[in-house]
Each structure stands twice: as C-alpha cells, then as structure tokens.
Steps between C-alpha positions, in 0.01 A plus 500: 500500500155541643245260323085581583268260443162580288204398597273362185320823426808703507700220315205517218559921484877449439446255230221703345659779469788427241225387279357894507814607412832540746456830660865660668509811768775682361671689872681738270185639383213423743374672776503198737581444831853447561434180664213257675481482815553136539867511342547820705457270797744237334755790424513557876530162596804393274692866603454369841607078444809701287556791731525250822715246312727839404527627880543129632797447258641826484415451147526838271497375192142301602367817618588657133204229363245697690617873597644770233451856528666678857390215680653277323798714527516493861388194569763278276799773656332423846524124441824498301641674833348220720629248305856661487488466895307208587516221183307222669201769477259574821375107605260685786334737258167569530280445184298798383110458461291721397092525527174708416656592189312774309635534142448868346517390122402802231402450195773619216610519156825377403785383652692451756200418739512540851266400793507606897474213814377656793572274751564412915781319586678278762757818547369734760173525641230795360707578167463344123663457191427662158759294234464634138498237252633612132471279183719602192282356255333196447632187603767636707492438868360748792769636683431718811682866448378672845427401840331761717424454881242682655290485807177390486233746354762756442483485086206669363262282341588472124145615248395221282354491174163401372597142452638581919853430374780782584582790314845551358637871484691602201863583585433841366249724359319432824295764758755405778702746709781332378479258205612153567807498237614776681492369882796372511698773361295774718680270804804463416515907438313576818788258702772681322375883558211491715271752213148511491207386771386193265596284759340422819690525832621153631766254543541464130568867439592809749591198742748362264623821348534547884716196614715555188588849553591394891744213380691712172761657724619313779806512696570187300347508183326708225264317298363633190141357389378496103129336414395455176142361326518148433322467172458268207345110421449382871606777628195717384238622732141342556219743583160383632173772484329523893213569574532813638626632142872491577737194428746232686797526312770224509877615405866491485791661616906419561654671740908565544714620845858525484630553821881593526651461847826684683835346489567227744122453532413064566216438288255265605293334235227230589511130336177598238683819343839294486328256283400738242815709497775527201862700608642566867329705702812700627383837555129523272206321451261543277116316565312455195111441559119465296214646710132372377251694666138545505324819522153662470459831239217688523352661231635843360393812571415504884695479794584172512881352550643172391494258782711203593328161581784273475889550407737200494864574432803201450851501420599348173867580474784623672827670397816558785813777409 
C-alpha cells in the first residue's frame, strides 16, 4: 500500500469536506480520465518489480498478476516453456528498466478503462515501448493486454483533448478506413486469401503471405496455415485518435500451422516448443500461436492503407501426430 502524507492545508480540505457532504465520482457514469498520471507512473513501476521477478524465476503464474490480454497469453506460455527447461530460472538475467515514460491516458465513460505507456527501454537502442493498461472495473487491478515495439518517432503522434488527455476511438461507428472492432478480423482474412488493398505492403503482410506460400509444399512437408480474430474481455482491441485524423489501433490475433511431413522424415523440434507440446510428434505438428499487433488506420475515404508499426507473435501451445 502506498501511504502520502498531507501537508496541513491539504489535511484541513480532506477533513472539510465530509462536513459539505461526501461527494463520489461514479467511473461507470463519468466522463473522467481513466487514470492520473501519478498512479499511471506507479502502474508501470509495479508491472516492471512483477514482470522482472516473473522472467528471473521463470515464474508464469507471477506474470498472470500483471499481464492478461495476448500478452499475457504469450508471455505466461513463453515463461511456462522456460521454466519446463530450465527450473532454477535465468540467475544472469538482466532486469528491465524503463524511462521517459509518456502516459497517453483518455478520458472515458464506463468501464473497463484502459491507459497507454509510451516508453524507452533498456532493450535495444532507438526503439520504445507502448504497454496498454486495461482496468475491468473499479477496484480491480491494471493488467497490461498489449506490448508494441516501435522505433523511435515512428508512431504518429496521438491528438489530445481539450483537457490535453488522449482521445479514445469507438470500436465502431467510427470515420476509419477500417473500424477498430473489425482490425483484427480484416487480418486474419487478408492472411488467409490475400483480398483487398487495405493493407500496406510489409513484413507483416505480402512478406508473410510470401514466406508462407514458399514453405506449404516442400519436399518434406505441407503445412496448412488458419488465422482467426482474437476477440473478447482482454482480448478486445484499443484504438487511440492521432493527430493526423487516423488512429493507432492495438489488436489480437491466433494463428494455427499444421505441418504434415513424408514418411521416414526425423523431426527436429527445439527445447521451447517441446515444453508446450501434448501427443507424439510422429509424422504432424501442429503450432498454435496469438499475434498482438499494432497498426496505424487512416481515415476512410482516401487513399490511405492500414500500416504496421509493431507485430509480436508467440507460441502458446503445441500439438504432435
């Protein structure tokens, strides 16, 4: 528990007030910033005390306590895995920090709440961190749902209010190319037929449609590749209004390859994917995935595509035949 101390003319306001009558902020029904700054900053600095103690240990039910959403997802498969092949956890790890936080906090009605920390980070040189922060309701705990890495200056600058907080977009009804409830599932179609120019061209899109179509038919394998939204709770997407009248929108995805190889073929599987697998891989195996990615949608009717800023895929399960 944090405890602040008053000084006398503050400490004289608290006790007056009562005696005017006890006046509550209701969340559910004000328009109120989803949170102040200063336990923004104390948000950030528990994830990280938790999120080190998590990666030190190889700890995934700690990480649970601060993570939910598809990073939580990949991060508590990622650390379940570690754990599975080293139990002493990682003695020479390297404690995150992070610094110059900026938090993006909008102002919004109802719950679940949700806040954005834009920050650097002692991982890589020239790149930072935007971590969304969702609340279910009050007096539930802050639980970070995305993680997005971009380089430096490379995420448009989000509009603000006139109070200069952010600006939450709707998930639909919205003057977006694509609406933010829909991202996801305008992905996972693209991936699957490759319709429609909403996309930008990049690593994220023709490149992977690219690399998958090289790898479905080897001499070895075939591999066969279905994506779906990720929706629902934690799962749902977070859109921020920029400046330039488009959005940042923050969303999930799972992603499935089954790849079936020839007769006699000596499958190799790494330590990690071992650790998360159920059956025998004899002749199939079947990767099971959640993608949270961060992209920029401009608004409708010009000539604008949907552009990747960051996309951060993990395996959560495993499955051999």
């Amino acid at each position: 528990m944090i405890r602040r101390r008053l000084g006398s003319g503050a400490a004289a306001l608290a006790l007056a007030v009562p005696l005017a009558g006890c006046m509550t902020v209701h969340g559910e029904r004000a328009d109120i910033p989803s949170v102040r700054p200063a336990e923004a900053a104390q948000v950030l600095a528990h994830f990280a005390a938790v999120s080190n103690a998590a990666t030190k240990a190889y700890d995934p039910a700690l990480v649970t306590r601060i993570e939910a959403g598809p990073l939580g997802a990949i991060d508590e498969a990622g650390l379940r895995a570690e754990h599975a092949v080293s139990p002493a956890g990682n003695p020479a790890y390297a404690p995150l920090v992070f610094s110059d936080p900026r938090f993006l906090i909008p102002r919004q009605v109802g719950w679940p709440k949700f806040f954005v920390a834009d920050t650097a980070v002692n991982r890589g040189t020239g790149v930072r961190w935007l971590l969304v922060f969702r609340r279910a309701a009050a007096g539930r705990p802050w639980k970070a749902d995305y993680l997005a890495v971009a380089a430096a200056g490379a995420v448009p600058a989000p509009a603000t209010d006139g109070h200069g907080g952010a600006v939450a977009v709707p998930p639909a009804g919205t003057d977006l190319l694509v609406q933010p409830a829909r991202v996801a599932a305008s992905y996972t179609t693209y991936l699957q037929q490759g319709a429609g120019a909403v996309f930008a061209a990049g690593s994220s899109t023709t490149q992977l449609r690219a690399t998958r179509d090289e790898h479905a038919r080897t001499p070895d394998s075939v591999t066969q590749y279905a994506d779906q939204p990720a929706q629902g709770g934690d799962f749902d997407p977070v859109a921020l209004r920029t400046k330039d009248g488009g959005a940042l929108v923050f969303f999930g995805t799972r992603h499935q390859s089954r790849a079936t190889y020839r007769a006699g073929y000596r499958l190799a599987i790494d330590a990690d994917t071992k650790a998360l697998m159920t059956g025998t891989p004899h002749t199939s195996v079947t990767l099971s995935s959640v993608g949270q990615q961060l992209v920029a949608v401009p608004r409708g009717g010009g000539t604008g595509q949907v552009t990747f800023l960051s996309r951060i895929v993990g395996l959560v399960s495993a499955q051999g035949g």
